[in-house]
KOLZA-389482 format. One record per residue: residue number from 0; residue in three letters; x, y, z of N, C-alpha, C in turn. Coordinates in nm, 3 decimals. Layout:
<recs>
[rec NUM,'Ala',[X,Y,Z],[X,Y,Z],[X,Y,Z]]
...
</recs>
This chain:
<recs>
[rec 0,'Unk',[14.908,9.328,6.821],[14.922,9.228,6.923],[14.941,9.297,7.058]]
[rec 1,'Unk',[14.880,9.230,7.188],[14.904,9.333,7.291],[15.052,9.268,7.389]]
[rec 2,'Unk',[15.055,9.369,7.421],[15.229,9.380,7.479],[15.217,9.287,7.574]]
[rec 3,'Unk',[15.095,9.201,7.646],[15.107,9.119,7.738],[15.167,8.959,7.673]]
[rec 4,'Unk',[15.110,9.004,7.495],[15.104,8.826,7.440],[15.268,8.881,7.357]]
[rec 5,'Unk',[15.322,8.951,7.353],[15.436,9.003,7.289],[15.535,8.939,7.400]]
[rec 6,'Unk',[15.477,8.960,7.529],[15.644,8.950,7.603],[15.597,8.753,7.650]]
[rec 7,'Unk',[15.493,8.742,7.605],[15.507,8.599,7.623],[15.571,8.477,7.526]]
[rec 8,'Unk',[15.565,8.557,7.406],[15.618,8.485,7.281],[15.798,8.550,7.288]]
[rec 9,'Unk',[15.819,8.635,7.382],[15.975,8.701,7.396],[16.043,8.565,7.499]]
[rec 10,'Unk',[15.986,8.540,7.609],[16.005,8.448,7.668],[16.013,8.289,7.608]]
[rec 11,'Unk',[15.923,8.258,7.536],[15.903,8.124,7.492],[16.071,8.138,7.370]]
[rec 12,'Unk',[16.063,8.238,7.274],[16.208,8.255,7.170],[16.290,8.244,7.307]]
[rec 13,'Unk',[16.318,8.322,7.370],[16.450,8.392,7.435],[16.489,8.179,7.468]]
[rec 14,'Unk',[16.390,8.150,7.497],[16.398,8.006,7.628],[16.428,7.880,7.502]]
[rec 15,'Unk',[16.393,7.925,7.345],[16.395,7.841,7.256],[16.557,7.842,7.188]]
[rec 16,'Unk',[16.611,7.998,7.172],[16.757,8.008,7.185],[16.837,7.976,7.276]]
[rec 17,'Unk',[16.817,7.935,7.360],[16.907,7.925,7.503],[16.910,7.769,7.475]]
[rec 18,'Unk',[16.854,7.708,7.480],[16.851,7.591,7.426],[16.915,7.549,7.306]]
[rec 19,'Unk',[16.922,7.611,7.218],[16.971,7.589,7.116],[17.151,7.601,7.166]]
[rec 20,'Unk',[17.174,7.740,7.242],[17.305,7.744,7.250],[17.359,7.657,7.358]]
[rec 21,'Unk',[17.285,7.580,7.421],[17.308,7.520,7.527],[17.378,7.358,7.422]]
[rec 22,'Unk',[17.264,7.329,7.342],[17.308,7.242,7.232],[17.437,7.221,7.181]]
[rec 23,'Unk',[17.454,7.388,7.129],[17.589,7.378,7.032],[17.691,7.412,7.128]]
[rec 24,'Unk',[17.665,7.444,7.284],[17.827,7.385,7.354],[17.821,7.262,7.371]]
[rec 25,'Unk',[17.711,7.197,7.412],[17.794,7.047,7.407],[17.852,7.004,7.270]]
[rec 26,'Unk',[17.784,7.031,7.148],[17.851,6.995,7.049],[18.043,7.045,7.087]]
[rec 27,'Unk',[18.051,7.172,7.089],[18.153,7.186,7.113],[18.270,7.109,7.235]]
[rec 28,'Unk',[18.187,7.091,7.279],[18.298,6.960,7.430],[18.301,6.824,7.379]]
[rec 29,'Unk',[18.291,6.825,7.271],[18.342,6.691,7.190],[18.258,6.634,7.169]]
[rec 30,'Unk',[18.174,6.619,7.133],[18.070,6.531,7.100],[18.142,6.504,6.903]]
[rec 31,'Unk',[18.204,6.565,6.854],[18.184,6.604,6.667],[18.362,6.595,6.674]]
[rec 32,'Unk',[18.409,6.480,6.746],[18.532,6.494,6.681],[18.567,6.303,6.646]]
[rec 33,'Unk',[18.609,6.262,6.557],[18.660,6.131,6.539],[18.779,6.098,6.495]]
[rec 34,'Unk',[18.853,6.005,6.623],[18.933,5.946,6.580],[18.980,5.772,6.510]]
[rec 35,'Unk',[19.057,5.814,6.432],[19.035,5.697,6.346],[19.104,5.583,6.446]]
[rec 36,'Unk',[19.175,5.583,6.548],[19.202,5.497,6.625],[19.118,5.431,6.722]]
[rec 37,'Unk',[18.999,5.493,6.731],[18.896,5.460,6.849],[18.817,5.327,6.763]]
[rec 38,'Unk',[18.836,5.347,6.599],[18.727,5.251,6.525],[18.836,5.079,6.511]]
[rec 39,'Unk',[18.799,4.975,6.475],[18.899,4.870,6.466],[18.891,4.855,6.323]]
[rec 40,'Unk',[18.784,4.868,6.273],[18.781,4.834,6.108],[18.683,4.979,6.020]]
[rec 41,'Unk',[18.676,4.950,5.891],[18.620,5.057,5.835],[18.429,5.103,5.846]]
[rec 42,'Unk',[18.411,4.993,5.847],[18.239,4.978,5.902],[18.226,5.063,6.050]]
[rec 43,'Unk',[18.277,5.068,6.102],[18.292,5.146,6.266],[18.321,5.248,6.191]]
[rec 44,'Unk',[18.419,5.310,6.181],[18.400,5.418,6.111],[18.345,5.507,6.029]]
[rec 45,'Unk',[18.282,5.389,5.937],[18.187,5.455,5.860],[18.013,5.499,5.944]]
[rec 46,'Unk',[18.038,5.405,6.011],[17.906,5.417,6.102],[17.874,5.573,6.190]]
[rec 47,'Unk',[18.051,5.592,6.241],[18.052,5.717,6.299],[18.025,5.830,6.253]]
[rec 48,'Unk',[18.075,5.801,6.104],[18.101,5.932,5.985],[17.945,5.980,5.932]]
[rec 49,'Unk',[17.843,5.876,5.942],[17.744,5.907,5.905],[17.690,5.981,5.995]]
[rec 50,'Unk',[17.700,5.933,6.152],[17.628,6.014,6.300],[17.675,6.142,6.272]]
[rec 51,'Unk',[17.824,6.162,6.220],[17.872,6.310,6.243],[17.781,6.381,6.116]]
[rec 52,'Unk',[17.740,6.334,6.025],[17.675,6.379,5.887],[17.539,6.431,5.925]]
[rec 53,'Unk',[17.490,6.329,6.041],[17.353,6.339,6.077],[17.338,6.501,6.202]]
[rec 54,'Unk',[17.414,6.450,6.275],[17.493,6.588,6.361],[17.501,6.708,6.287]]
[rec 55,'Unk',[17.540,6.733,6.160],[17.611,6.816,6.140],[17.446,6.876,6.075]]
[rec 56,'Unk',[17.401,6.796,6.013],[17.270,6.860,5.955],[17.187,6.952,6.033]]
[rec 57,'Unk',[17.148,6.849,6.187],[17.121,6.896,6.287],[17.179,7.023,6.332]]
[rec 58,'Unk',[17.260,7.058,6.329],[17.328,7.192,6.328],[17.297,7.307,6.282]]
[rec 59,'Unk',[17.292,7.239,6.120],[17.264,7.351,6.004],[17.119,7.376,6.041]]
[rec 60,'Unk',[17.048,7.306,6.084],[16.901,7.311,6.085],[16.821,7.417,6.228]]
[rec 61,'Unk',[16.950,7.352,6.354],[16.925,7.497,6.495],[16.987,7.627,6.405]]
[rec 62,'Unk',[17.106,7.631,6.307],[17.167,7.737,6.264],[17.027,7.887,6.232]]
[rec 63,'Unk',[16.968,7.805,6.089],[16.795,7.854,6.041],[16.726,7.918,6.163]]
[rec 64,'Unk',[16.718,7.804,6.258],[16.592,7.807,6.318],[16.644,7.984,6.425]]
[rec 65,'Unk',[16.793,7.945,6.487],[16.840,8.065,6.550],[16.820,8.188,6.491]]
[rec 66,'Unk',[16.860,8.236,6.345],[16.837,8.327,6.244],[16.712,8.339,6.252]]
[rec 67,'Unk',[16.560,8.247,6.260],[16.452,8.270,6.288],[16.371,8.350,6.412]]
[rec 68,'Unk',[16.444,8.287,6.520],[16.425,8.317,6.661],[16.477,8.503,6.679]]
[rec 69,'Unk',[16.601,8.524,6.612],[16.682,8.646,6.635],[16.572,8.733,6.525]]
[rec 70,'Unk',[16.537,8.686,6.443],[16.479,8.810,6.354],[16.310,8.820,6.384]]
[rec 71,'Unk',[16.266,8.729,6.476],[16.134,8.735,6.559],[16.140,8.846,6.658]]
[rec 72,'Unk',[16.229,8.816,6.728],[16.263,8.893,6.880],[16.298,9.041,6.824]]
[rec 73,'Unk',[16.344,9.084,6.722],[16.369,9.182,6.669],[16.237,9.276,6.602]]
[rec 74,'Unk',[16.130,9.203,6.559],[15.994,9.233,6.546],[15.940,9.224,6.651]]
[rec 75,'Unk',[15.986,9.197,6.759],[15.877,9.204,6.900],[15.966,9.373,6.929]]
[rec 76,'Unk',[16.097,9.369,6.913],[16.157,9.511,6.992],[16.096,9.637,6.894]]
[rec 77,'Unk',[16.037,9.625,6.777],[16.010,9.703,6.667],[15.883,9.664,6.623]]
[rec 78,'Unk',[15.798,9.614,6.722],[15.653,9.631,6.722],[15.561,9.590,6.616]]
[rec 79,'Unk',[15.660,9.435,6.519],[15.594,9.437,6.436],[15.593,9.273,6.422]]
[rec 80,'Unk',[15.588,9.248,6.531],[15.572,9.073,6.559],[15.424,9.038,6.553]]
[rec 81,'Unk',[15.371,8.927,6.468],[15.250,8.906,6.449],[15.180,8.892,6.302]]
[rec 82,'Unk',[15.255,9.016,6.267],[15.209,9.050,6.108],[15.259,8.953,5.994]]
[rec 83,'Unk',[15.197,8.925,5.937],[15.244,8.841,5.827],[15.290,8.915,5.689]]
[rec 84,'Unk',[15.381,8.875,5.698],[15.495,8.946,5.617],[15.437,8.933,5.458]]
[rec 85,'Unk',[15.354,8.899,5.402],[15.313,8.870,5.285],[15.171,8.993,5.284]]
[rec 86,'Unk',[15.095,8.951,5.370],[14.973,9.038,5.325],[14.949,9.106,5.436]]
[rec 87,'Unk',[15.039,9.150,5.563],[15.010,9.218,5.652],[14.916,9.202,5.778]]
[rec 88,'Unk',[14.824,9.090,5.765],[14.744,9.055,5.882],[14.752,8.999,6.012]]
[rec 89,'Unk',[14.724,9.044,6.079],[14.790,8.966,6.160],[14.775,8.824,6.157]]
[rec 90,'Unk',[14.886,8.696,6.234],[14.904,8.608,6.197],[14.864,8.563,6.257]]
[rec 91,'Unk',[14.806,8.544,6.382],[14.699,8.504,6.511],[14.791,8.436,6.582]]
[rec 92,'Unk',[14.721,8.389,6.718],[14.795,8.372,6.848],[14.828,8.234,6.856]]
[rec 93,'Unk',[14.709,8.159,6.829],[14.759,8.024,6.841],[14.810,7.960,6.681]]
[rec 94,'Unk',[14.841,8.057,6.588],[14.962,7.978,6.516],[15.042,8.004,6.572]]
[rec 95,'Unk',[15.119,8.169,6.599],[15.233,8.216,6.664],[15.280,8.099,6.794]]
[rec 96,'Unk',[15.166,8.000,6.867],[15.209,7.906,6.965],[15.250,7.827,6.932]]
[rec 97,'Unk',[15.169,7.755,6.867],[15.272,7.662,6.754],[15.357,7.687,6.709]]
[rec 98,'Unk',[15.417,7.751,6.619],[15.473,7.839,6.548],[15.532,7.987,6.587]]
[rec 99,'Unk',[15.635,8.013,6.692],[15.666,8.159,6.768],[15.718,8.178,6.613]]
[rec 100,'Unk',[15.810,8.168,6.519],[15.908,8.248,6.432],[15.814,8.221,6.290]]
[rec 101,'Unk',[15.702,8.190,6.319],[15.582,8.197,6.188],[15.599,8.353,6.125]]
[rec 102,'Unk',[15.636,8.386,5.992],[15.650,8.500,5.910],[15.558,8.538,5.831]]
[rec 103,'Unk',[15.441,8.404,5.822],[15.286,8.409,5.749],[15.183,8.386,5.824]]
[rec 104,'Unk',[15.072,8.438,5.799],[14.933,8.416,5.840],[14.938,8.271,5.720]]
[rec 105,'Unk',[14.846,8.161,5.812],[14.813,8.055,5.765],[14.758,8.047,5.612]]
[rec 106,'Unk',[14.681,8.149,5.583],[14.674,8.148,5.446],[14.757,8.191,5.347]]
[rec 107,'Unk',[14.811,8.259,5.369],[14.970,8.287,5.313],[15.090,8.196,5.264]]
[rec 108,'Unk',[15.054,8.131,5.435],[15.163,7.981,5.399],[15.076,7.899,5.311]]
[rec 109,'Unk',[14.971,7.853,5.359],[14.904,7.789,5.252],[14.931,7.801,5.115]]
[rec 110,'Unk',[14.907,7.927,5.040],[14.912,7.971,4.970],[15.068,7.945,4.893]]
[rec 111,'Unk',[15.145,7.969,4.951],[15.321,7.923,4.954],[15.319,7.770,4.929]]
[rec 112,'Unk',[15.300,7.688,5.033],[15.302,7.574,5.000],[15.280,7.556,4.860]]
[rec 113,'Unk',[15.128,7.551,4.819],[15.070,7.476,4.725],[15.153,7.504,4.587]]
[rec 114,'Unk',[15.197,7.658,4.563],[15.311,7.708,4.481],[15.428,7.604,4.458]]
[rec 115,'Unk',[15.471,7.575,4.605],[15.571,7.463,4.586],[15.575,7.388,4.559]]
[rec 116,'Unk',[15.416,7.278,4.609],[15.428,7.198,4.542],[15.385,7.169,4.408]]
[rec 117,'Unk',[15.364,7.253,4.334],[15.314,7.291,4.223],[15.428,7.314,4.147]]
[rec 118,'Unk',[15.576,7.361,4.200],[15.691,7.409,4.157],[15.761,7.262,4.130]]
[rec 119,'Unk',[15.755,7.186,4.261],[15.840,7.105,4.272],[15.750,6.953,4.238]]
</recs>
């Protein structure tokens, strides 16, 4: 991959984490705390308990995606961003756009998928 399309996919991660942590401070300034005095009956509450359930998934899910972003940017510093981790080819440019923290060439994933759903 040439170092011009390397530091462009460094930019698009770097700008996709920042975001993410921008996310989990507001989570942190209260957005994920409930008190049981704010609700009047149990339906209010339960209503809340589910948002925080839904929240919290959401979380677990930037959590992945950050671990994705950090171990991308780490193959761009070690020159090995692009390659598809299964059969070595490169993984081309406009999946990597779609897809910056893509770890397969499209046939690869393909290939993955159909396993799964074949598994599952």
């Amino acid at each position: 991959m040439r170092k011009r399309d390397q530091e462009k996919f460094r930019k698009i991660l770097t700008q996709q984490r920042e975001s993410i942590l921008r996310n989990a401070q507001r989570a942190l300034g209260g957005d994920m705390n409930l008190d049981p005095d704010d609700f009047p009956d149990e339906i209010d509450t339960a209503s809340s308990e589910v948002g925080l359930a839904f929240i919290g998934r959401l979380r677990e899910r930037e959590r992945g995606l950050m671990n994705k972003i950090t171990a991308a940017l780490e193959k761009i510093d070690g020159g090995e961003y692009g390659a598809c981790e299964s059969c070595g080819e490169d993984i081309g440019v406009k999946r990597l756009e779609a897809r910056p923290v893509a770890e397969l060439c499209i046939d690869c994933k393909s290939q993955q998928e159909k396993l799964e759903r074949g598994m599952g």
